[in-house]
N, C-alpha and C positions, 0 to 999 in steps of 0.2 A: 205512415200513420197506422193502416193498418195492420203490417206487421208487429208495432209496437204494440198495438193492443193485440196480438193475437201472442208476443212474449209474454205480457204483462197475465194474462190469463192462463197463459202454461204455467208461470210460476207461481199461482194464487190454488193453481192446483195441485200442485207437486206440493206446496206447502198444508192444504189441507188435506193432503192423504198422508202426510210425514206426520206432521202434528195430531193425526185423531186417534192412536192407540192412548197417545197420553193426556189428550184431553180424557178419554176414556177413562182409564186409571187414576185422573184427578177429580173426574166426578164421581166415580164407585157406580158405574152402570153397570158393570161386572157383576154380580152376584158369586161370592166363591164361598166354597167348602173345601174347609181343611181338615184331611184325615188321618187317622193312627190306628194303626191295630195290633195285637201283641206284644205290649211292649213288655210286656214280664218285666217289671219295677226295674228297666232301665233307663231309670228317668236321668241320671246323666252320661249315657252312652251316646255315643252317636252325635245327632245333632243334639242331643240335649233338649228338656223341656223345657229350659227358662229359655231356648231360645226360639223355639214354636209357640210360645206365648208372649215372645215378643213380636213377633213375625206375624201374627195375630193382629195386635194395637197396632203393629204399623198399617196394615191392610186398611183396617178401619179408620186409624185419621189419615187415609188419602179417600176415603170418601165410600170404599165398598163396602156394601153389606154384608156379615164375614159368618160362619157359623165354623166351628171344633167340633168334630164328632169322632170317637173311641168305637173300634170292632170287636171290643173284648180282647180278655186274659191281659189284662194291665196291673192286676193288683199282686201278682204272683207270679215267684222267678230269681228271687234273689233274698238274702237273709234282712233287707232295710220292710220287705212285706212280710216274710215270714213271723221275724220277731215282732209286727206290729201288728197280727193280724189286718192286716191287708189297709189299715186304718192310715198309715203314714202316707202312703201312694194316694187314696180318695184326698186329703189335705192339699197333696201336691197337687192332683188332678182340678181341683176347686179352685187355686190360686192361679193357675193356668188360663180357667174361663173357658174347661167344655161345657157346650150346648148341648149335648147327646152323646150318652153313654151305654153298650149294652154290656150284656155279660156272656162271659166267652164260657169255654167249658173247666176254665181252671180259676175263676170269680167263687167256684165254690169249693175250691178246697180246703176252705177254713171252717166248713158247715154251711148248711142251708140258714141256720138261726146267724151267725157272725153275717151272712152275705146279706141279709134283711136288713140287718141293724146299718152294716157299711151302707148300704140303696140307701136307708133313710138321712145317712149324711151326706153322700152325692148331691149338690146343691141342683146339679139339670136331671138329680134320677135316674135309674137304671130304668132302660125298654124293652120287652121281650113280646112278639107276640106269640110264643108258642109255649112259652114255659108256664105248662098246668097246674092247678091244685084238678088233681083227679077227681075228687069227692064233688066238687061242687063244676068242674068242669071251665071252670074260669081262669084266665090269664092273671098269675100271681102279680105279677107287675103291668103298669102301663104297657098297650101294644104300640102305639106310636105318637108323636108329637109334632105338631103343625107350628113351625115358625114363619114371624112376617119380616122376610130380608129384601127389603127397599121396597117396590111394590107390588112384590109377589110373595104366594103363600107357599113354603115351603114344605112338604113333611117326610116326616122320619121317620120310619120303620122299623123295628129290633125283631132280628131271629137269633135263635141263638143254637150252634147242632144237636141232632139231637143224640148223637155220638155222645154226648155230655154224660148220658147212662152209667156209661161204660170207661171212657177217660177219666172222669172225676172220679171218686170215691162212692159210688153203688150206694153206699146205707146212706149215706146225707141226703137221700131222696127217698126213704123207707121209712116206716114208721117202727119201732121198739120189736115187731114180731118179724121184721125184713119186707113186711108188703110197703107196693109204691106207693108213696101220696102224693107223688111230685111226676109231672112228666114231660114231653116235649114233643109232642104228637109227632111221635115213633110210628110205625107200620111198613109192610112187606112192601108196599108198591114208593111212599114219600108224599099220594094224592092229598092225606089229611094237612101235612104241611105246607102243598102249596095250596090248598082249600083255603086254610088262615091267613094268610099272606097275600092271596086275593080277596080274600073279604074286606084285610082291613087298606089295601090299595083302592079297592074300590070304595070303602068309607071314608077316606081321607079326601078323596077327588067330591064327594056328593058333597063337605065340608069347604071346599072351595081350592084347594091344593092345585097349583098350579104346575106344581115339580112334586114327583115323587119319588125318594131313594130308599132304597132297602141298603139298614147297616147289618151284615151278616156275618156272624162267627161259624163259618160255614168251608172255606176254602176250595182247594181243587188236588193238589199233591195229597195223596194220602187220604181226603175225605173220601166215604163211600161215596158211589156217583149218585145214586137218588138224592141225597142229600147236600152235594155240592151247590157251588155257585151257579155253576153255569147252570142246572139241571134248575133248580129256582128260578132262575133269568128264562129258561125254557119256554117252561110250565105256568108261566104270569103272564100278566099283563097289565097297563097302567102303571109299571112303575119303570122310571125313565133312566137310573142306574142302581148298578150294587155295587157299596162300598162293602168290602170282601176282607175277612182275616180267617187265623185260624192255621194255616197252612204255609204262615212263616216264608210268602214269595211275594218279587216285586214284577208287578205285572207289564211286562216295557215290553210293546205299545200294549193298553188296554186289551183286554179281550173284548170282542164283539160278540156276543150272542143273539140269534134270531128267535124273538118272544115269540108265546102264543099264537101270535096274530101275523110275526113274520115280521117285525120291526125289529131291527136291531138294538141293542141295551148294551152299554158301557157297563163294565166288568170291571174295578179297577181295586188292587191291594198293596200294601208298603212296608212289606218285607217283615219286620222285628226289630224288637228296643233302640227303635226311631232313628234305624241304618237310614230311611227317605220321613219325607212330610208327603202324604199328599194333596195335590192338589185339585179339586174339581170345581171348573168355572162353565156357571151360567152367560152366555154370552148374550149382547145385546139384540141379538136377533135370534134370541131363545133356543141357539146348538149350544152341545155342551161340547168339554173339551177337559182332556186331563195332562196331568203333567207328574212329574215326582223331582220334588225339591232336593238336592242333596248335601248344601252347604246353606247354613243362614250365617249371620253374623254377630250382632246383636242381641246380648240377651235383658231379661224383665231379670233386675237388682231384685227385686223380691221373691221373685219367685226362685232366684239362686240361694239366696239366705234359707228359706223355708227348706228347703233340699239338703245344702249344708247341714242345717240345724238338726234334720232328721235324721241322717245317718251320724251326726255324733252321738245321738242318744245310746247308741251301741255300739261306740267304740272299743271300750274295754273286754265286750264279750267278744269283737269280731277279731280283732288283734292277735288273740294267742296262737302263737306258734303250733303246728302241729309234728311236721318231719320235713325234708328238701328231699323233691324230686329232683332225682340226677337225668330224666330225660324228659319229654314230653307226655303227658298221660292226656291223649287226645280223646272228644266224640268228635270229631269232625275229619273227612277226607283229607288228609295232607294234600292229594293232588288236587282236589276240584274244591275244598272250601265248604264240602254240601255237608249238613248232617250225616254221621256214617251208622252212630249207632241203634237208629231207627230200621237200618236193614242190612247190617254188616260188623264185624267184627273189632275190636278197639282197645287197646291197651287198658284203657280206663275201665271200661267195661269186664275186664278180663280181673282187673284191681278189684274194682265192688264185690263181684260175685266173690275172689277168692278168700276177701273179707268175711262175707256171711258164713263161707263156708268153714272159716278156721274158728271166726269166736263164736257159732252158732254149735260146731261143733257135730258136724252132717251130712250124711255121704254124697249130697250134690246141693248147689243151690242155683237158684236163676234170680237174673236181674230182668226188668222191662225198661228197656233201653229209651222207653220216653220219660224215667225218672234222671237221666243223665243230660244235662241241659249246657254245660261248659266243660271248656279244656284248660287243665292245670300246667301252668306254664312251667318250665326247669327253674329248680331255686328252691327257698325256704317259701314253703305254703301254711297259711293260717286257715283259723276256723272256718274265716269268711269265705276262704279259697274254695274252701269242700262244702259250702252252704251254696256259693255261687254254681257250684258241679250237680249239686242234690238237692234243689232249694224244694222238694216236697218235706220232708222231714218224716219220712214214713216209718212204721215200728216193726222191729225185724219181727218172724215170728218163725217158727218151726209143725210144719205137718207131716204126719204120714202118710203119703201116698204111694197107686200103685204104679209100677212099671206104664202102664195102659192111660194112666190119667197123665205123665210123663209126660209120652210121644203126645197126648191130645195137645197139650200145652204148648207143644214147642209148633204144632201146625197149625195153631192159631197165632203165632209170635209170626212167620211167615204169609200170612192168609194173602198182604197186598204184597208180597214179592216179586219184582224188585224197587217195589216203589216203597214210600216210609210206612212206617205202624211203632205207633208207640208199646206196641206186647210184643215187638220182636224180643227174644230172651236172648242174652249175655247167659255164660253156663261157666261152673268150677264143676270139679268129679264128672266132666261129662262132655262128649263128643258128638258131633250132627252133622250129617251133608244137608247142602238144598239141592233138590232137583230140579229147577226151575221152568225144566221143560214141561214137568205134570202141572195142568190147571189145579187149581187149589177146589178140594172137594169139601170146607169148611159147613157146615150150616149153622147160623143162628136165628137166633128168635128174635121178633121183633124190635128187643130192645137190645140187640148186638152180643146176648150170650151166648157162648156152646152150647150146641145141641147135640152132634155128631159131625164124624167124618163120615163122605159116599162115596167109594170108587178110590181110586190110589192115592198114596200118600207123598205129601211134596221131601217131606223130613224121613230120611233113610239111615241106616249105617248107626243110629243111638247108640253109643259107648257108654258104660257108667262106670270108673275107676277101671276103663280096660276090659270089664265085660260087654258081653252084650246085653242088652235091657230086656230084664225078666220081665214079663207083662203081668202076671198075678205075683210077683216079689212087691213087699210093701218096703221102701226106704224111706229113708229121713232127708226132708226137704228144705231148706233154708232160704228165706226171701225175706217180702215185705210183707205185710199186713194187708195192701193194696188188690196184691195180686195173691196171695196165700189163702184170706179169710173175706177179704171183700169182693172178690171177684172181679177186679178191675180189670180194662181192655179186654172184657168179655171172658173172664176166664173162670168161670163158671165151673170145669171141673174139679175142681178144688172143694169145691162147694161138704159139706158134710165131714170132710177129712178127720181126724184128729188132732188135735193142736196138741204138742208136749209142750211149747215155748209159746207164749200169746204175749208180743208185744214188750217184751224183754230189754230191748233198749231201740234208740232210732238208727239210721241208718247209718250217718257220718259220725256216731260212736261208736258202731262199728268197724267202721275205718279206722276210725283213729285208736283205737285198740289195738287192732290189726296192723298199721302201721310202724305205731309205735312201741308191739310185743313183741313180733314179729319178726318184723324187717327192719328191728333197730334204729327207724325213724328217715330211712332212706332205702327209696324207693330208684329201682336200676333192674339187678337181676328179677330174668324172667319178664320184663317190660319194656324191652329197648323197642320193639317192632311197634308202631302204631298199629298196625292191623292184625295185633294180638301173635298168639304161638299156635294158631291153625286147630283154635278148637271147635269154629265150624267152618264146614269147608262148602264151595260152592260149586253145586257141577250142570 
């Protein structure tokens, strides 16, 4: 008898430790957060968003409390936002059912004025708390929002980098005479940033917040370190993870960071245009826990339709043929997969520039290899193909500069070598080593401009059509607008230049000029190599 009862209660135990994850799961004790961060309007790449918004409703009718929250740079990345000013992508994101949205640093490439208007139709609002109106000192947007998911109070936090300066477009933060009016509590050391960040962590916990997450478009590849994720995770306190973008990585396992106070904080990010979902659960004994989803199955019928519906609206402009690549015209490492033309050489890259520099008409011109976002496959390519490669749509423009403002340029294109930088420069008419061995002796100001170079130079050997680079010789420079006249990715020497060409046409009409005057609409010679004909070379 007594063994019988002592069976009968092994198996009453075995069953209630088998059976309580999905008791769990069926009463929603869970508390979870589903995350996305740059998805550059690849709303149906990957896993697709009708199916993270189906993945969503199923969450909730099994009983958890569910929240959707965005890292930023989702509205920008592909020609269904460009041609919509970024309007199509908030529609989609609204039918989806996020809860929390910030703005990354490419949310404002359509204007400061277009990124207000899109905020005001974001149905959960854009959060930031560091993005200033200078004049009056106050946070343009909401800095964070308190949700109640089951029976706790959750809140949400928006930073957004302040890299954003220098990435986006400089004047859409300026007012008519070039002064800022717009900022992101910039400075030499990052204190002011996690100043705000702790203030408003600690105003959200005096408010009742039980959980506190920081959504930051902040990253680690590539972000300055004061301004990184993990250097925020550092420098705080009270807030119990950071959901992380900006830096296009999937962080498997979580990063751990030891806050202020010596507690560890859950670091967690999901990659780009919704290659993962992630995932962050509250659990029932209040640890958290993350995960990254990589298949769903199921998607929300409406929220496919709405998507569909959106990209037909431009079919007819995106369809047109433009010429057939006869090989590959890559930004991406054939052998590792990784972004290449953020710190290395690329056929495609090698393409653009030689573009600028044939319908520009110019004895050198430079590309910034963070305006090159995809690789054009072998075959007949369309408009959409070279919108999806360039989806900024920036206006060539032509300067004269000297020899000296040149080499500045090209060692700020290297400053984080060999890690990424969107000002790394693509070159036509023009040759460069990297030294990699020399620390980069860059300086900028506060808000990521050139100031000067101190002490040796990373960028050697400057060739220009075969000479060597006259330092007070002034030539003809052929780029964007971005980085010519506005100064983008800090490049600041340019600053004053002379303009012969301001804005002349966009970018991928110069390609397709170039292309198609050219190179008779097929592209081959001079581009078989992914890693370009060695016009910078690495030592």
């Amino acid at each position: 008898m007594f063994d019988l009862k002592k069976r009968v209660g092994f198996i009453l135990a075995f069953l209630f430790l088998f059976l309580l994850p999905f008791t769990a799961f069926a009463e929603g004790k869970d508390i979870i957060i589903l995350h996305t961060n740059d998805i550059h309007c690849g709303v149906s790449d990957n896993l697709g968003i009708d199916k993270v918004a189906q993945y969503k409703k199923e969450l909730q009718k099994n009983g958890h409390p569910v929240a959707l929250v965005d890292a930023g740079d989702a509205i920008q990345g592909a020609p269904i936002g460009k041609l919509s000013n970024g309007e199509s992508i908030v529609k989609i994101m609204n039918a989806a059912g996020y809860d929390f949205v910030i703005p990354g640093n490419h949310e404002f490439d359509y204007g400061m004025e277009q990124f207000l208007k899109l905020a005001s139709k974001m149905k959960c609002g854009y959060y930031s708390a560091n993005l200033i109106d200078i004049k009056t000192r106050k946070p343009v947007l909401p800095p964070y929002k308190i949700l109640a998911l089951g029976n706790k109070k959750v809140a949400f936090i928006g930073a957004t980098t302040p890299q954003t300066l220098t990435s986006s477009t400089p004047k859409y933060f300026q007012d008519k005479n070039g002064k800022f009016i717009y900022g992101f509590l910039e400075d030499e050391s990052g204190l002011k940033l996690y100043k705000a960040l702790q203030e408003a962590a600690d105003r959200v916990r005096k408010e009742g917040a039980d959980y506190v997450f920081l959504v930051g478009h902040l990253g680690t590849n590539g972000a300055l370190p004061k301004w990184s994720s993990g250097a925020i995770a550092a420098n705080t306190y009270n807030i119990d993870a950071v959901i992380d973008g900006h830096s296009h990585e999937e962080y498997v396992p979580p990063h751990k960071v030891a806050n202020a106070m010596g507690k560890d904080v859950l670091v967690v990010q999901a990659g780009t245009k919704l290659q993962a979902l992630g995932q962050l659960v509250i659990q029932e004994d209040g640890s958290l826990s993350s995960t990254l989803i990589k298949t769903l199955s199921a998607s929300d019928p409406k929220v496919t339709a709405l998507v569909a519906g959106e990209n037909k609206r431009f079919d007819a402009i995106l369809n047109q043929p433009v010429g057939e690549a006869m090989v590959t015209l890559t930004s991406d490492d054939p052998a590792t997969g990784k972004r290449r033309v953020r710190n290395g050489e690329t056929n495609l890259g090698d393409l653009v520039a030689d573009a600028y520099r044939f319908v520009l008409n110019t004895d050198l011109s430079i590309v910034n290899g963070g305006s090159i976002r995809k690789t054009i496959k072998p075959g007949v390519f369309s408009y959409n193909d070279l919108l999806e490669a360039l989806p900024f749509v920036n206006m060539c423009t032509v300067v004269e500069a000297t020899g000296q403002q040149i080499i500045d340029a090209l060692e700020v294109g290297v400053v984080n070598y060999p890690e990424e930088s969107g000002g790394f420069l693509h070159v036509s008419g023009l040759t460069y080593t990297i030294d990699s061995s020399v620390p980069s002796g860059v300086v900028k100001d506060v808000k990521g401009n050139f100031v000067e170079v101190r002490g040796p130079r990373r960028v050697k050997d400057v060739m220009i059509n075969g000479q060597p680079v006259d330092l007070k010789k002034i030539y003809k420079v052929g780029g964007t607008s971005y980085i010519l006249k506005d100064g983008g990715n800090g490049m600041a020497m340019f600053k004053g230049c002379n303009m012969t060409l301001d804005a002349v046409m966009t970018d991928v009409d110069a390609i397709m000029e170039y292309v198609q005057n050219h190179l008779n609409a097929k592209i081959k010679e001079g581009y078989e190599n992914p890693y370009g004909t060695g016009r910078i070379k690495i030592q």
